[in-house]
C-alpha positions as a printed Julia matrix, in Angstrom:
271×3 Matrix{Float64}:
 175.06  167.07  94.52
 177.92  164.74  94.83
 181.27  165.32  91.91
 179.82  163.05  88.67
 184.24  162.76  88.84
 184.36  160.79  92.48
 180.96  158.63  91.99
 181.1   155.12  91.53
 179.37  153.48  89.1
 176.24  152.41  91.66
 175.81  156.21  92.37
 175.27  156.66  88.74
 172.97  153.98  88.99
 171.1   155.7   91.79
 171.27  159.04  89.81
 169.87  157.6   87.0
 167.11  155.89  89.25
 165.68  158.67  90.74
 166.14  160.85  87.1
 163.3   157.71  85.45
 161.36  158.4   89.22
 161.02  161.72  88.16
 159.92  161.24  83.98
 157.15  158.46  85.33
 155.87  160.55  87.71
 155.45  163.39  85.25
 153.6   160.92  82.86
 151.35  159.59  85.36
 150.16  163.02  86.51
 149.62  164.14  83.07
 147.97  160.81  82.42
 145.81  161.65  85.34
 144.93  164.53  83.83
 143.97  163.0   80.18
 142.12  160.2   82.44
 139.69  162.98  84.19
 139.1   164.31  80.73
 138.04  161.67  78.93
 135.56  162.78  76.6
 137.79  165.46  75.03
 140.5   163.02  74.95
 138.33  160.47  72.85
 135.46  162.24  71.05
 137.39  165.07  70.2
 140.92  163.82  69.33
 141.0   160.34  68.81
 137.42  160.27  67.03
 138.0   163.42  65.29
 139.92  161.71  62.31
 136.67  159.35  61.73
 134.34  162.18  61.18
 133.88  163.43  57.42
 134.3   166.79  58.96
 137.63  166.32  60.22
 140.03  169.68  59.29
 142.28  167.83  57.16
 139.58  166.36  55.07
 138.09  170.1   54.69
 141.91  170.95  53.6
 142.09  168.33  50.98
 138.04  169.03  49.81
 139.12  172.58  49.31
 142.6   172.05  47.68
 140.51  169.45  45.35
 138.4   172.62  44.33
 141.23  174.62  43.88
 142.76  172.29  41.94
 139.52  172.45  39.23
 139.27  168.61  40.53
 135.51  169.07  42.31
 135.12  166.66  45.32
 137.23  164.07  43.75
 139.22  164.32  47.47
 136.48  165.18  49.45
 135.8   162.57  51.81
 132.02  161.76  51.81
 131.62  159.21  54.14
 133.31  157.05  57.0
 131.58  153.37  56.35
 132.59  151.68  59.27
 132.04  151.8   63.41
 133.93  151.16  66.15
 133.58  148.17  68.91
 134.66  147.19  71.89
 134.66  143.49  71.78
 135.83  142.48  75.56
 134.98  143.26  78.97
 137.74  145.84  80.0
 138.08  147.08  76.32
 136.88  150.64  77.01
 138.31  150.74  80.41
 142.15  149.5   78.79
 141.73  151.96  75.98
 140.55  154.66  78.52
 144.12  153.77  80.65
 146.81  153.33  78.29
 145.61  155.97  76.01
 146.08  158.06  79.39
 149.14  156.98  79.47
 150.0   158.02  76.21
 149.08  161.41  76.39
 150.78  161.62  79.8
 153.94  160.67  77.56
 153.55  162.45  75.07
 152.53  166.29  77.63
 155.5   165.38  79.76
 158.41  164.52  76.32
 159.64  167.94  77.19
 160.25  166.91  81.03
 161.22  163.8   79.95
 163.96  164.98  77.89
 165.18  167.83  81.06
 165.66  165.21  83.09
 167.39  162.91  80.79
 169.93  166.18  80.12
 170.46  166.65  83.54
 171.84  162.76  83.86
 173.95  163.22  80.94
 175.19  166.93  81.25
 177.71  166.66  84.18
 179.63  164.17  81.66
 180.0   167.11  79.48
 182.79  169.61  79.6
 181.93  173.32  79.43
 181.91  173.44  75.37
 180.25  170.62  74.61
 177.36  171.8   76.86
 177.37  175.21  75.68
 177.3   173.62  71.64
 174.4   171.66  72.89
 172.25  174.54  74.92
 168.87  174.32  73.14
 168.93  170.91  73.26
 165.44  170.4   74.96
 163.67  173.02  73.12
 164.84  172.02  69.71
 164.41  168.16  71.18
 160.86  169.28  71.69
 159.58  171.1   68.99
 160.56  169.27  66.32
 158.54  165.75  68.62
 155.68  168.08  69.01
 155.53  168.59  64.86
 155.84  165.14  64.34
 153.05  164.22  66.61
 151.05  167.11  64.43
 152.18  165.8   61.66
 151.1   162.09  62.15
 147.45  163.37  63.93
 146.6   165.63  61.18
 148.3   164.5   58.01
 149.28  160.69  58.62
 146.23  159.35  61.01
 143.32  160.8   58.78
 145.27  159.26  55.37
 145.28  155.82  57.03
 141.71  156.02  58.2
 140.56  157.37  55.18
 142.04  154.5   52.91
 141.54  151.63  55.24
 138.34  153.0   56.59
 136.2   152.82  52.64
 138.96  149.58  51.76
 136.19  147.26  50.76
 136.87  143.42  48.97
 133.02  142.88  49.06
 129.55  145.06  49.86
 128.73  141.95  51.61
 130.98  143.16  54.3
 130.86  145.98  56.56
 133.77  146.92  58.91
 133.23  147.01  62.29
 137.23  147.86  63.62
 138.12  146.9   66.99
 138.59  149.74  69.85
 142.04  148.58  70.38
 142.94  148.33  66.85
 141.78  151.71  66.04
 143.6   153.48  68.75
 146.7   151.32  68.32
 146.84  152.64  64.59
 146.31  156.41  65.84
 149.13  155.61  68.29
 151.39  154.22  66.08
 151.15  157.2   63.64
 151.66  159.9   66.08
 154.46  158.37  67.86
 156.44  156.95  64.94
 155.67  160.63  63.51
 157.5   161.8   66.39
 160.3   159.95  67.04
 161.56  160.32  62.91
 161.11  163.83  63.22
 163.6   164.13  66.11
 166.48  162.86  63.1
 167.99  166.23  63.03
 168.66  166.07  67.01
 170.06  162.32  66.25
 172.51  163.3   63.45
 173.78  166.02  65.56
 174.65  164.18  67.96
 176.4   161.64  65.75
 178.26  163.83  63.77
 179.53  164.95  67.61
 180.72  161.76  68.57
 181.88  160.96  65.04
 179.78  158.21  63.74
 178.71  160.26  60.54
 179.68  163.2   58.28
 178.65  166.16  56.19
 180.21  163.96  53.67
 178.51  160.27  54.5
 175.05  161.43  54.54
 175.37  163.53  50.85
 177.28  160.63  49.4
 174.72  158.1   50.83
 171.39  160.28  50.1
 170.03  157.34  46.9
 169.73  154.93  49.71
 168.51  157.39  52.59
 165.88  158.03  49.99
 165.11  153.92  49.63
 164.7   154.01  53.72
 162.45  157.11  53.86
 160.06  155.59  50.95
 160.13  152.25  53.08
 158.95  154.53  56.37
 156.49  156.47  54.46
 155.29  153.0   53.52
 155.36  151.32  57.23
 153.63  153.97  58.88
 150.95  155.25  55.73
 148.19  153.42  53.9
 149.56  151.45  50.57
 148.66  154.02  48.26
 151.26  156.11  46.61
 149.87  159.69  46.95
 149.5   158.82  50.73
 153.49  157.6   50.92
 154.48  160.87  49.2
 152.74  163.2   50.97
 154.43  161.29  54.2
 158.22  161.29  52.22
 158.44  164.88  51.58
 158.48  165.94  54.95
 160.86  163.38  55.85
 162.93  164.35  52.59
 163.01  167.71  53.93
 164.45  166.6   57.14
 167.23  164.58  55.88
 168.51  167.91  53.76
 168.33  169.72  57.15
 170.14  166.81  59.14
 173.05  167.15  56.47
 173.09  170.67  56.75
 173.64  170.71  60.59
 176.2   167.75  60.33
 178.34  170.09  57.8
 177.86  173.12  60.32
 178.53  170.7   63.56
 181.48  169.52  61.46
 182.94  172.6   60.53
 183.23  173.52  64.22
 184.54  170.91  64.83
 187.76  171.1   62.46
 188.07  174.74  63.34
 188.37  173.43  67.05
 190.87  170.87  66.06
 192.96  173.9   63.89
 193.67  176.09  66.76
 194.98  173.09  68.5
């Protein structure tokens, strides 16, 4: 491996080249995979939401009970099917949803190889603050795609799913518009919950502070209600249920910022 010191700027380029080889070639084999097991892919995950007997829905039914509420959340019935309205409907959904899950099996390879472009730009202590990198990286993507399966996916299909203006209408959703919803949710899920990961590294590099993000939490809040709105049905027990979590994260962003920061002062005192 050449000295990332005495490469031009094309090696980089070829570096980086054959690190994005690498990450698609993961995807597609785990998208292989998904695409030879198609029917647990789609009647168990991705149509598991739009069955009354969905685990969530047995969560909220038995909370509801709990509660002393009776089966005011228990989800009775899912009045609407799903259609595939073109010619290569069922074979695009089959693909890109393939695809997806390729993505989303291989994040963790994704992100290795990403740190292995970026590392040799790192002295010795910056690597060694940011060893865990891919685990944490990964975990906390792998809750948020839990998080938006089981908690965001079924609230959205839930609410828009018995949404009625009329009995004279019946909804018959499109294939691609109910997987593009389940995609959006689990993705989006994922992404915000890697925050923590993205504040670290800003607080490296200086773009933010302990400080910043306490002293600007009243409008953090105003963009974490607006997410919980984006990505959840428009009702407001759905958006809080979403904000909390996110809430929760933000605390835990500030804390690491305050500990990041602290090292970093105490580096800057012995100099």
């Amino acid at each position: 491996m050449k000295d990332p010191n005495q490469m031009s700027f094309l090696d980089h380029l070829e570096e980086l080249r054959w690190h994005l080889i690498r990450s698609v070639l993961s995807i597609l084999i785990f998208g292989t995979l998904a695409f030879i097991f198609k029917d647990f892919i789609f009647n168990t995950l991705l149509f598991g939401p739009k069955n009354t007997d969905f685990i969530t829905y047995r969560w909220f039914c038995d909370l509801s009970q709990a509660l002393g509420q009776g089966n005011s959340f228990c989800v009775q019935e899912m009045p609407f099917r799903i259609q595939s309205r073109t010619m290569a409907g069922q074979f695009s959904a089959h693909l890109w949803t393939s695809i997806l899950a390729g993505f989303i099996v291989a994040f963790p390879y994704i992100l290795f190889e990403l740190w292995k472009f970026i590392s040799p730009g790192l002295n010795e202590n910056e690597r060694k603050n940011a060893r865990g990198f891919i685990s944490i990286a990964s975990v906390l993507f792998f809750i948020g795609v839990f998080f938006g399966y089981y908690i965001i996916t079924p609230l959205s299909i839930n609410f828009l799913g018995n949404y009625t203006v009329s009995n004279e209408i019946f909804n018959d959703f499109d294939l691609s518009s109910y997987i593009g919803l389940l995609r959006a949710s689990v993705l989006s899920a994922g992404l915000i919950f890697e925050l923590p990961i993205i504040i670290y590294f800003f607080t490296r590099i200086g773009i933010v502070t302990p400080i910043f993000l306490k002293k600007n939490r009243k409008f953090a809040l105003v963009i974490l209600l607006s997410l919980s709105a984006i990505i959840t049905p428009p009702d407001i027990a759905s958006q809080i249920i979403v904000c909390i979590p996110l809430l929760i994260l933000y605390e835990v962003s500030i804390l690491i910022s305050r500990i990041v920061y602290k090292k970093q002062q105490q580096e800057l005192s012995k100099l």
